[in-house]
N, C-alpha and C positions, 0 to 999 in steps of 0.2 A: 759456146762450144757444146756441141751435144756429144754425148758418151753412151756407149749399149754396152750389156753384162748379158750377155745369152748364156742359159743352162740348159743343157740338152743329157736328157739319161745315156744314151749311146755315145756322148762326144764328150771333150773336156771343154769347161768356160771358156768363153771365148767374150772377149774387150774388142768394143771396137768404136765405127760409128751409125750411121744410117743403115748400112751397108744390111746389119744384120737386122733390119726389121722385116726386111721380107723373106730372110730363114727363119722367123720367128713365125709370120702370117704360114710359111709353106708346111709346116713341122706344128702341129697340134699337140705333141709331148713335151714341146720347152717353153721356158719361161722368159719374161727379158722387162732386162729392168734400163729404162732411159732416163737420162741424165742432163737437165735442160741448162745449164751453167751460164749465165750471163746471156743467153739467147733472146733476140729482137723479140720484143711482145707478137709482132707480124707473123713471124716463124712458129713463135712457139702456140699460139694461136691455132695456125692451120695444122700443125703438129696432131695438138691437144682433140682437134675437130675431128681429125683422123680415125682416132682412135676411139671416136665415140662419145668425147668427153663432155656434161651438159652444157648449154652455155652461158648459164646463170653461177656456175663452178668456175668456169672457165673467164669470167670478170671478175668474181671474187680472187683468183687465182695472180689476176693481172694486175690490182688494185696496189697501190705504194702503199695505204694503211689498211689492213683490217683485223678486227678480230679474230685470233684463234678461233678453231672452230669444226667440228666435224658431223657432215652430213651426207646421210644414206640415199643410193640414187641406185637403180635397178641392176645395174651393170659393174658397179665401181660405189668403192665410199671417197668420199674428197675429206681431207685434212691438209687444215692449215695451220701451224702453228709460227714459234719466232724461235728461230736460234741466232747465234752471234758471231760475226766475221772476227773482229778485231778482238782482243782481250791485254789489259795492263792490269795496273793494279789497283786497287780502294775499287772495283764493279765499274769500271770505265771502259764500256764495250759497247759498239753500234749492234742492235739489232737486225737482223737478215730474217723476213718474210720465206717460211720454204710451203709450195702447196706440193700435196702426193693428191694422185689420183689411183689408187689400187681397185686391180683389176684379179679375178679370176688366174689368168697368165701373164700378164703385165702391173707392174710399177712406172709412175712416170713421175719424175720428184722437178721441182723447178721453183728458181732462187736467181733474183735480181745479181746476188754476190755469192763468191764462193761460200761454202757453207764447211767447216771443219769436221762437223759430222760424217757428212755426206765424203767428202775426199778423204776421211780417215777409210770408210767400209767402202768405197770403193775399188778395192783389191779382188784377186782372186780367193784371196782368203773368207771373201764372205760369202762364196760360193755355198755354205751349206744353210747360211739363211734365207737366199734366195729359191734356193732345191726344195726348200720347206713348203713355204707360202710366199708370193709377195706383200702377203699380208704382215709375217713377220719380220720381213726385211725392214717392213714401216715402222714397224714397233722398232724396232732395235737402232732405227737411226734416230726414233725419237728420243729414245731413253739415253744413246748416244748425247744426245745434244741436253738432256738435262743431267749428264753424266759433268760435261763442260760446266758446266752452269752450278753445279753440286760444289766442283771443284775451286771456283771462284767465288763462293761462298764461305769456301773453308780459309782459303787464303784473305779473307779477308776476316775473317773472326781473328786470325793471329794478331793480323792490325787494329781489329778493335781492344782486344784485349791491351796491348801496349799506352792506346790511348788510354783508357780506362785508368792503367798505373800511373800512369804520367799527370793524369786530371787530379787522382789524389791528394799527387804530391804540389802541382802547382799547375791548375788550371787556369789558360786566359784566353783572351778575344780571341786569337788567334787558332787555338783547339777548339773554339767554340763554332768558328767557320767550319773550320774542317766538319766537323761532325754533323753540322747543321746541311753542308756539302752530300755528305754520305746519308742523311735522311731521306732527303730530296730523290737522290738516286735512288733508295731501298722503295721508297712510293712507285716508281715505277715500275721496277722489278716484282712487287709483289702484284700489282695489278694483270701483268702478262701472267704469273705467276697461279694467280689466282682463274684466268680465263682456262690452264693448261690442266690444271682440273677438273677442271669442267669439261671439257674434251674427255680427261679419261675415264670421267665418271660414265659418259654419254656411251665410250666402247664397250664399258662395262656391262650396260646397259642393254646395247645388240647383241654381248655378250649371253646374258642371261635369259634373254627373250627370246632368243635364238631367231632375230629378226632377218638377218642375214645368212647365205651360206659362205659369204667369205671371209668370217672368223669363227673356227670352228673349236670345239672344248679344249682342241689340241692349243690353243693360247690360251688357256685359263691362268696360267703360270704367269706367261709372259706379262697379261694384260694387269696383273694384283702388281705386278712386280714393278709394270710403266707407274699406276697407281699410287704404290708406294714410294717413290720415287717423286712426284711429282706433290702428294701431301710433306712428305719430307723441304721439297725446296719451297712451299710457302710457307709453313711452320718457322722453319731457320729465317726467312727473310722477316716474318712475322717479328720475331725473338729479338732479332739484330736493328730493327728497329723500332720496337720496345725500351732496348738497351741505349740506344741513342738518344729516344728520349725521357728516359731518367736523366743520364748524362745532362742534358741539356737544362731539363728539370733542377740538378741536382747544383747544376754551375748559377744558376740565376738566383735558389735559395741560398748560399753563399755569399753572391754578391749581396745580395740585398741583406743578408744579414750584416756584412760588414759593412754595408751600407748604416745599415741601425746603429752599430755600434758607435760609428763615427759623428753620425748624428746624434748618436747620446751623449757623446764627451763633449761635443762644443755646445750642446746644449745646458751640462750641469756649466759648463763655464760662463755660457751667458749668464746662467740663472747667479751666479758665485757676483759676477760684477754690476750687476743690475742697482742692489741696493746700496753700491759701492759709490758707483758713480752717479746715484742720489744723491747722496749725502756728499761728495764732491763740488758736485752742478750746487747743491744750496751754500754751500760756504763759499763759492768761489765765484757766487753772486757778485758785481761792486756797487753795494748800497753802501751808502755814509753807516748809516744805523742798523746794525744784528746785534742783538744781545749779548751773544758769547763773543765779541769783536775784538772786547779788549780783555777777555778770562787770560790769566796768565799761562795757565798749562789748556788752553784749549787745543791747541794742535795736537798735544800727546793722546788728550781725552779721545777726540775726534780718531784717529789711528786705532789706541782699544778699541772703541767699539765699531770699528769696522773690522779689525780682528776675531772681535768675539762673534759679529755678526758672519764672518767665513768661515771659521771654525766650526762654527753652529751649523750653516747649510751642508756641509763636508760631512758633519756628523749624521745629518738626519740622510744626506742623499744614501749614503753608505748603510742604512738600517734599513733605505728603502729600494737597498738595490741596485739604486743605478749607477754606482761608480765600483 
């Protein structure tokens, strides 16, 4: 589905489709932002050709994976980054590819899947970010979409936090997936994560060099703020899987300590029946002839000192600790 947002100083917003791209080409004072929403590569292709768009932009733009990423081209900057169609909860969300190509008077944003961001500012209500710059319409859908992504980072601290109490109290196999679960995911997370500033760093960067004219000082705000934003959600992704693995850390020194422990009890027991069932095995020998064979209190004797002799290991293990 394709979607136009036309700004015109003398008119009010106007939503629509195609329709208004050639009041946009006829009218040199408005602005229009298009909206490529599930639209055939084919389509959006000849679209994007349209308009000017490179073509080496416009395969990156098309690709099912790539890296985030933003790059300066004479007419238009291209940005790509990933937001998220889907969201539940533990960070269980598909990733959705959105490329913009920002122009001058034109935004052109395009996404395999709907995009939450993108359908939240698609109102008339974002009429004054559009009026601004298309430049800042871009910023605002991105920040938009790490605004999501902030939010489902927070909601999942609460449920870390639960685990956390709960590991305390009685951690097993079973918490040990979960979390090992929730690692796995944060590795991803921070890897996109980690691409998205690097993007802002790069706008930053046009920013200060003044390499372009289509971000002007007038986003200096904007662009610390996308900035902040974006070191904020890989710091916490950072943190939360740090914290996981402690956790994980935390649960295997445990085991294995009670691991030791239990190894040490049946150890001082081996060690307790060892010379026990020495002295057993030799009397319970059947030769005609042992010396003590026919002692009259040999059996009691026998018992003492195997008494004395568990008493005695009991005593020394206990001074040495391991009971």
């Amino acid at each position: 589905m394709i979607k136009c947002m036309l700004i015109s100083p003398s008119a009010p917003v106007k939503i629509g489709g195609e329709e208004l791209v050639s009041e946009w080409q006829q009218d040199e004072s408005t602005v229009l932002w298009i909206d490529l929403d599930k639209v055939e590569k084919s389509q959006e292709k000849k679209i994007l050709t349209q308009f000017g768009c490179h073509p080496l932009a416009i395969l990156d733009a098309q690709r099912e994976r790539h890296p985030p990423k933003v790059e300066l081209f004479d007419d238009f900057i291209f940005l790509l980054y990933r937001g998220f169609v889907a969201k539940e909860n533990n960070l269980t969300f598909e990733h959705v590819q959105i490329s913009m190509f920002i122009g001058q008077r034109v935004l052109i944003t395009g996404h395999p899947e709907s995009s939450i961001a993108i359908n939240t500012l698609f109102t008339a209500s974002s009429e004054k970010y559009l009026a601004r710059s298309p430049v800042h319409l871009a910023l605002k859908i991105f920040h938009s979409s790490c605004g999501n992504y902030l939010q489902q980072l927070f909601d999942f601290e609460q449920n870390l936090e639960k685990i956390e109490d709960q590991f305390q109290v009685s951690g097993n196999d079973k918490m040990m997936r979960e979390i090992t679960s929730h690692r796995s995911r944060l590795v991803k997370i921070r890897r996109t994560f980690n691409y998205h500033v690097t993007v802002g760093n790069t706008l930053n960067s046009y920013l200060e060099d003044d390499e372009t004219s289509l971000i002007t000082e007038q986003e200096i705000h904007t662009v610390n703020d996308l900035r902040e934003r974006l070191d904020r959600l890989l710091s916490l992704s950072q943190m939360y899987y740090d914290i996981c693995g402690d956790l994980i850390n935390g649960y295997m020194s445990v085991t294995s300590h009670q691991l030791n422990a239990t190894m040490r009890v049946l150890t001082v027991i081996t060690a307790l029946f060892v010379p026990l069932t020495f002295l057993a095995g030799i009397y319970g020998m059947n030769f005609e002839y042992i010396p003590e064979l026919k002692f009259e209190h040999g059996y009691f004797t026998l018992l003492g000192v195997m008494s004395v002799i568990s008493v005695g290991l009991i005593v020394w293990f206990k001074k040495k600790r391991w009971l």
